[in-house]
C-alpha positions as semicolon CSV with decimal commas, in nm:
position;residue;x (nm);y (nm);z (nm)
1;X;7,081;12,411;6,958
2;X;7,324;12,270;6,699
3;X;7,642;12,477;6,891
4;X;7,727;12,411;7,271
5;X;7,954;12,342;7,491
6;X;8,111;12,009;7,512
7;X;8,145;11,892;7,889
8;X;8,115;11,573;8,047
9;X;7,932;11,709;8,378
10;X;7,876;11,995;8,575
11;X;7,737;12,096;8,925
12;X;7,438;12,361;8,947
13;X;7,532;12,617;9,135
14;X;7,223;12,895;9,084
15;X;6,941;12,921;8,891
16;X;6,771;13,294;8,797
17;X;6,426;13,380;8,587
18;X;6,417;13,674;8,368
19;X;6,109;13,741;8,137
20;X;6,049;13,408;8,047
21;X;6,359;13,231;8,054
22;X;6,533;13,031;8,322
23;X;6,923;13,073;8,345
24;X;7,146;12,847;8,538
25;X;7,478;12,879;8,656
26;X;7,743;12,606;8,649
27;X;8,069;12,534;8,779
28;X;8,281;12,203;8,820
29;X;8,271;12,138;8,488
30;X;8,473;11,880;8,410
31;X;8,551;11,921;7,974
32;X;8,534;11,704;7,671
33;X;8,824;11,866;7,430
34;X;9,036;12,103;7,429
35;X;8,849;12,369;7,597
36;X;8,825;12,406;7,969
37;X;8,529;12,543;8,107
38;X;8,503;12,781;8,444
39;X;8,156;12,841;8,436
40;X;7,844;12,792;8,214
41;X;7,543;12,999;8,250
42;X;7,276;12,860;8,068
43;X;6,962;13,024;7,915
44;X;6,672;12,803;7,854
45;X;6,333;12,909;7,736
46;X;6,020;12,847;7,978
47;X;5,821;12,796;7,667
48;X;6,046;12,501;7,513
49;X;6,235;12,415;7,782
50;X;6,522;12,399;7,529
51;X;6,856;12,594;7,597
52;X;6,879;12,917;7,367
53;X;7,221;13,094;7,460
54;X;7,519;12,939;7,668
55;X;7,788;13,170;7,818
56;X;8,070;13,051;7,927
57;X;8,404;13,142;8,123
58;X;8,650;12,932;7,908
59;X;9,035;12,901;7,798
60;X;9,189;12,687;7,488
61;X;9,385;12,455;7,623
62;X;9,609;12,388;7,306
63;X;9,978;12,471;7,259
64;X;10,049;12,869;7,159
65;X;9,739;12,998;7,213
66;X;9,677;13,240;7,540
67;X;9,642;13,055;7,837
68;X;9,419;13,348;7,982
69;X;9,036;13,262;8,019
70;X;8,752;13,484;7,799
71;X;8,409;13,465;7,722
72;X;8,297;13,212;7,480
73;X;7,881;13,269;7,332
74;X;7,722;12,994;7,193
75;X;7,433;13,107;7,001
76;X;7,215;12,961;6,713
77;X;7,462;12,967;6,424
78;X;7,744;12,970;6,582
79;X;7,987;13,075;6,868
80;X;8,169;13,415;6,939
81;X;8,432;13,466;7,184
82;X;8,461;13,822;7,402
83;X;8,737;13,938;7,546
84;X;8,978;13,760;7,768
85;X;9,074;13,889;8,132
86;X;9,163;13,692;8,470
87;X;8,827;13,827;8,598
88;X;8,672;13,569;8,438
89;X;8,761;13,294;8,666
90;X;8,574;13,479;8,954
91;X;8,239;13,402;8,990
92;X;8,083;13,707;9,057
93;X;8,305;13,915;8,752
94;X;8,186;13,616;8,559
95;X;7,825;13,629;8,636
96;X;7,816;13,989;8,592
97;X;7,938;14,066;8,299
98;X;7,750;13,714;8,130
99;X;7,408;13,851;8,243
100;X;7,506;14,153;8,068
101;X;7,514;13,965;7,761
102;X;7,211;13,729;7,819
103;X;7,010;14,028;7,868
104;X;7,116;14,184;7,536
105;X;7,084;13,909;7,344
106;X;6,720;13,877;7,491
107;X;6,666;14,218;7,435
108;X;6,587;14,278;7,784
109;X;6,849;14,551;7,876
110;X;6,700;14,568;8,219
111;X;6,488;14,301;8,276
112;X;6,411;14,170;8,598
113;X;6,614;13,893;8,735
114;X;6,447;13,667;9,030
């Protein structure tokens, strides 16, 4: 994927299947810019083994922009952020709400997650 985040390291936390796909949570992400990172779930396919969709819990970190955290997607062509809220820097809220998105952008609405 030509668009992802840019971090130095991270530390697994949980990994998930769903229809052919492995996803993987991280946190202590330590960043490589100006964004700061809270969490990464990462969507690789079994097939290629290569990622295909990064969600992430992150916040800009440069002067006069909001300080509050939103969802950044990194996709093939590009990256779209969602909408900002504090929730985001709880794991759980995080996970939630980025599983809602993996599973749309799979097309798997209610696929079943191991």
């Amino acid at each position: 994927m030509e668009y992802m985040p840019t971090v130095e390291s991270t530390r697994e936390v949980r990994r998930f299947k769903i229809d052919g796909h492995t996803i993987i949570l991280f946190d202590d992400i330590v960043s490589m810019g100006p964004i700061e990172y809270f969490f990464i779930l990462t969507v690789y396919s079994d097939e290629t083994r290569e990622p295909v969709l990064f969600v992430a819990s992150e916040r800009n970190t440069l002067p006069d922009i909001t300080d509050e955290p939103f969802l950044g997607v990194f996709m093939e062509g590009g990256h779209r952020s969602y909408e900002t809220s504090e929730k985001y820097l709880n794991r759980e809220s995080f996970v939630e709400r980025a599983m809602e998105i993996v599973r749309n952008h799979l097309g798997y609405p209610h696929g079943r997650v191991n």
